[in-house]
N, C-alpha and C positions, 0 to 999 in steps of 0.2 A: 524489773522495777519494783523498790518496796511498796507495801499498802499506802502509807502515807503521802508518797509522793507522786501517787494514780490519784488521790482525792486531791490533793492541792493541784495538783493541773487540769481534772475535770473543773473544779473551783476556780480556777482560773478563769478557765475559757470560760465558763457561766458568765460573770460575775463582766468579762468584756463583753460578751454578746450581749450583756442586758445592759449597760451602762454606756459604750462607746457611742455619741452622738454620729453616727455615720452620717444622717443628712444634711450635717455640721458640711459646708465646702470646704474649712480647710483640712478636717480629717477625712473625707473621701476624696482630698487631691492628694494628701499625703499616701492613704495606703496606694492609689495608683503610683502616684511615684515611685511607690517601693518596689513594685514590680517593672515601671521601666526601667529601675536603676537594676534591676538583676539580668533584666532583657539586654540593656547595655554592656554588661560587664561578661554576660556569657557572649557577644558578638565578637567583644572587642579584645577580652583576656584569654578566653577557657582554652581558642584551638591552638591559638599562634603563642601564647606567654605561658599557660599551666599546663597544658599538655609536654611542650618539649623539656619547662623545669621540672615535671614529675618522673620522666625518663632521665635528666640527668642525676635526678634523687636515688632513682633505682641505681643507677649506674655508681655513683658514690657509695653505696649500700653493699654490691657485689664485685667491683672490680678494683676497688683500690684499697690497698693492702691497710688492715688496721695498727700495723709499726707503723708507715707515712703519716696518717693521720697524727696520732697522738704524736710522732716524731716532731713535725711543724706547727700541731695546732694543740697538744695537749699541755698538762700543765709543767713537765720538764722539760718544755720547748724554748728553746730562746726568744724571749718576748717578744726585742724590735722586729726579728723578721715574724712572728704568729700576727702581731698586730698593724706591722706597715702591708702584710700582704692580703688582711682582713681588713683593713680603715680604707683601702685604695681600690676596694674590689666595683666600686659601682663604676670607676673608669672604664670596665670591659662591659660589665652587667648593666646595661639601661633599662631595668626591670621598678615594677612599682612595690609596693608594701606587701603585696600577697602573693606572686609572684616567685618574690625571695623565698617564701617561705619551705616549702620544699627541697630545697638546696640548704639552708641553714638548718632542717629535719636532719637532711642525710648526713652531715659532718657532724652537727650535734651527739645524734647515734651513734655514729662510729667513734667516737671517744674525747671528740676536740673539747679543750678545754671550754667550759662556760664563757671566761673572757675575752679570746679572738673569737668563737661561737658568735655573742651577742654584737660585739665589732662589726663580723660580717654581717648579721643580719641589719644591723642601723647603719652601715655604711652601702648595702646594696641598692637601696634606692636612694638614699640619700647625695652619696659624691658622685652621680648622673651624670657625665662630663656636657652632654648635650642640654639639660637641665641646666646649668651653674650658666653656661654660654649664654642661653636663651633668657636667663634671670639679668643677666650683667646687662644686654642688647633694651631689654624690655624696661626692667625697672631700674636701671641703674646698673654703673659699673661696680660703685659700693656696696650694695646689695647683695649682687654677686660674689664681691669679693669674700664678704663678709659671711655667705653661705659656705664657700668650699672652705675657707680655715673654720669653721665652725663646726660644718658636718663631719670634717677628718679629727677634729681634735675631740669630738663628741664621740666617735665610734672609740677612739683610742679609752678615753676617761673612763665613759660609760662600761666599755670590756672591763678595765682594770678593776675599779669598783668592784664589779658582781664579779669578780677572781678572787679579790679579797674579803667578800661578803661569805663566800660559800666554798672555802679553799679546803678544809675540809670535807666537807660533802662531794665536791669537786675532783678529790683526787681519790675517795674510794671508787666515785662512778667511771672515773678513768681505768682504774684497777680494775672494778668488772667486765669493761669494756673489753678489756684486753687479754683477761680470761676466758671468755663467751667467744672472740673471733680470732682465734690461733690461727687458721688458714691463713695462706698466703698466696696472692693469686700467682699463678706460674702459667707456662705456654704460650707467653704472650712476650714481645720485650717493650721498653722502654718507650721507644720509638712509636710501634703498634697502640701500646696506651695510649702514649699523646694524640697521635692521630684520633683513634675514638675522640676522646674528652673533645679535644679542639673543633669536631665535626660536630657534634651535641651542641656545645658552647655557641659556635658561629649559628646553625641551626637558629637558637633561640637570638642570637644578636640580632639577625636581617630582618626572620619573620616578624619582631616587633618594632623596625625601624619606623619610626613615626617622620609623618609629612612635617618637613620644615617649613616656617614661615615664608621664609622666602626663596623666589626660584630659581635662586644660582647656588652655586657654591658646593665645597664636598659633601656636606650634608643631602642636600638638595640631588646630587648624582648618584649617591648613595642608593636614595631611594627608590630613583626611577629603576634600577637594575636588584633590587632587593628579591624581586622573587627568583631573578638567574641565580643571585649567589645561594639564595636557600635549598632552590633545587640541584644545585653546584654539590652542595656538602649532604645533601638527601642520597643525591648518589653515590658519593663518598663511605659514608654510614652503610648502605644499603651492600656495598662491597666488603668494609670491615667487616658484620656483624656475618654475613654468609660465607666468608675466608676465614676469618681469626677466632670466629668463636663456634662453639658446638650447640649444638639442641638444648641439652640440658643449662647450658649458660643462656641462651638466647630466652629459653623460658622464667628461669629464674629472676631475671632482669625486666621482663614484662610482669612478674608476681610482684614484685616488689617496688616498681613503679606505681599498680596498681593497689599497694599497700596505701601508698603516702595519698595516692586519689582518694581514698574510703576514709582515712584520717583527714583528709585539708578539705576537700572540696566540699562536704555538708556545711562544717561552720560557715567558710566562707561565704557559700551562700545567704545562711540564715544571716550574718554580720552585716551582707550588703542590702539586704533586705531591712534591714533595722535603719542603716546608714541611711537610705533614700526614703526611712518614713521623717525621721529625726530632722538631715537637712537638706533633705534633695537631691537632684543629680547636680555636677558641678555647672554653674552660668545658669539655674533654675531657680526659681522662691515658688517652689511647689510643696517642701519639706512642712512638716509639722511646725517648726521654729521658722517664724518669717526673717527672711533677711538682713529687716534692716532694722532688728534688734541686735543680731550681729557685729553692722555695721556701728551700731551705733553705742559697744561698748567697746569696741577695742580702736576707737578715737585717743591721741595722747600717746603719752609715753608711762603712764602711772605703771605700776607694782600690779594693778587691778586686771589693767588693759593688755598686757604683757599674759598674764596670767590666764584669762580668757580666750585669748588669741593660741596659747599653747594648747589649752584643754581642747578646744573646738581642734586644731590642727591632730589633735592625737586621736583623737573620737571620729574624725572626716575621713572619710576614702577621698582620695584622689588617685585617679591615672597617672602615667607617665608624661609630664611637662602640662598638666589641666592646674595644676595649680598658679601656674605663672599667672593666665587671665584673669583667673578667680581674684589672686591676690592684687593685679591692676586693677580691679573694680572695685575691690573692696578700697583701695589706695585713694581711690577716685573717688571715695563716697565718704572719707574721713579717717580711715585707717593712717594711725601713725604708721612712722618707718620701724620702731622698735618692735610693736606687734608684727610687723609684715614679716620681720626676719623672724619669731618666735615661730610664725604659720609655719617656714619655711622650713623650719630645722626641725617640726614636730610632727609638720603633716608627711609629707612624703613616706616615712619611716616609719609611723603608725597609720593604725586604722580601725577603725571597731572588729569588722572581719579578721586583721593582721593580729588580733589580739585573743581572740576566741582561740583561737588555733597555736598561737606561742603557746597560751597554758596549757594546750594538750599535748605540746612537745617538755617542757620547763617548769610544769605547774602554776599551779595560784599566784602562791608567793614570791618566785620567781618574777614572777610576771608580773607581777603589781608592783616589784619592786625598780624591773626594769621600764616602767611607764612612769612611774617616780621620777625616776631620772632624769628622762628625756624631756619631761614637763618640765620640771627644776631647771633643768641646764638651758633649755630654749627659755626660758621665764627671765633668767638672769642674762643670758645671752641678747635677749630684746631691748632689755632694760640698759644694759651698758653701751649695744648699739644708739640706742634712741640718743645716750647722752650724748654719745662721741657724736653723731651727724646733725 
């Protein structure tokens, strides 16, 4: 680290140590919260949601040929299918904003184009099929509706954009991509791949199958037998990987797993930790920002309101389906419908955490440009719900 920037963060931390009113209650409720909110998020994400997406990262990193890649996702790939098989991805993936992220690392890497890339990432938490359900049941069927044509048509736009923002820079890094991993995986067929991937994949589907509201239904049966199915395809895996692969593959896939943990998992932390000073954990007014100033600008349907409602949703962590209650309360306490849809289409898909760590896969710019977006697109997406309902 240079000299300069050893004095400005000693400077730093002085300069809060001496000034932060800690016996202020609501900043010594906030920095607690920050720490329940990383207590929570390491209970509830770290072993069952980022651990089995970190190994599927590794796994996309070493076992799938970088021709496939760039073949379906890069930039001489036939759009409809790079983008109908990246916009529809949250149908299988019921994962959250951070979550995604190490699986949107591993194909990014490997050479996929920027535009199904960013697709997949804002469509893996976003088109949640059990999400959209839960939205329709709770806050409406409109709502609902209005979320899945929104989130699929946001993944598709938003990909295209940053294709054609960066189609240039886009197709040298595909070109180096494909310089740098001539290998092709061999010894294995077709068949054997699938198997892997879909034993990873199912892995991560059960173990983060979340309790449904209610106690009937396939959902509902899903869940009661969730840890059979996970230990089902544990054993599965557990037979691929000591049959079909060698030592030196089984290690390398553990390296490089634990590549994308040393890269993801600090931001995230620090991100969720920022996230629960800022505005708490979700159904809490513990955060720094009280509630029900909140509440009380994203009332209406204004340009304002719409726009508030997107930023707070792009800046919030939310879990997997915590947003639905969040956004019935806030509903219930004066939120328009046109904000509620903005939350919906901006929270899920970003997150303060979700954002630290895109710029470390995409960069700055990138990044800032793809948060642009999704604000912009949720802001006016609010705004033209609010009118029509």
């Amino acid at each position: 680290m240079k000299e300069w920037k050893k004095i400005i963060l000693m400077v730093s931390v002085f300069l809060a140590a001496f000034y932060i009113p800690f016996s202020n209650p609501r900043v010594s409720s906030a920095i607690l919260e920050s720490f329940h909110m990383l207590q929570e998020y390491a209970r509830e994400h770290v072993l069952f949601c980022l651990i089995p997406a970190f190994f599927i990262a590794g796994a996309i990193a070493n076992f799938i040929s970088q021709g496939a890649v760039i073949k379906y996702f890069g930039g001489g790939a036939k759009k409809w299918i790079s983008y109908a098989v990246a916009s529809v991805s949250g149908t299988i993936l019921a994962v959250c904003s951070c979550t995604v992220l190490p699986l949107f690392a591993g194909i990014y890497k490997k050479g996929a184009g920027i535009g199904p890339a960013v697709a997949f990432l804002y469509a893996g938490p976003a088109v949640n099929v059990l999400a959209i359900i839960l939205t329709a049941r709770v806050l409406g069927w409109e709502l609902g509706l209005a979320r899945a044509i929104g989130a699929i048509v946001f993944a598709i736009v938003i990909g295209i954009i940053m294709s054609i923002l960066y189609k240039k820079e886009d197709e040298k890094r595909t070109k180096d991509a494909m310089n740098q991993f001539q290998g092709e995986e061999k010894g294995r067929s077709l068949l054997q791949n699938m198997i892997y991937f879909a034993s990873l994949i199912f892995i991560l589907i059960f173990a983060t199958w979340g309790r449904p509201e209610e106690s009937v239904g396939f959902f509902h049966s899903v869940f009661n037998i969730k840890w059979y199915l996970t230990g089902f395809f544990l054993i599965i895996l557990a037979f691929v990987i000591v049959k079909w692969f060698n030592r030196d593959e089984r290690i390398t896939w553990v390296e490089s797993s634990w590549d994308f943990a040393k890269q993801i998992l600090p931001l995230l932390f620090a991100g969720v930790m920022v996230a629960g000073f800022l505005m708490g954990r979700p159904g809490t007014d513990a955060g720094i920002i009280p509630a029900e100033y909140v509440s009380s600008v994203v009332g209406g349907n204004s340009l304002w309101a719409n726009l508030i409602a997107s930023v707070i949703g792009a800046f919030m962590y939310f879990a997997t389906l915590t947003e639905i209650p969040i956004i019935q309360g806030l509903v219930g306490s004066g939120m328009g419908d046109g904000p509620a849809l903005a939350l919906l289409l901006a929270g899920p898909a970003l997150s303060l955490p979700n954002m630290l760590v895109i710029r470390s896969v995409m960069g700055t710019k990138k990044t800032l440009v793809f948060i642009l977006l999704v604000v912009i697109f949720a802001t006016l997406s609010g705004m033209l719900y609010g009118l029509l309902v």
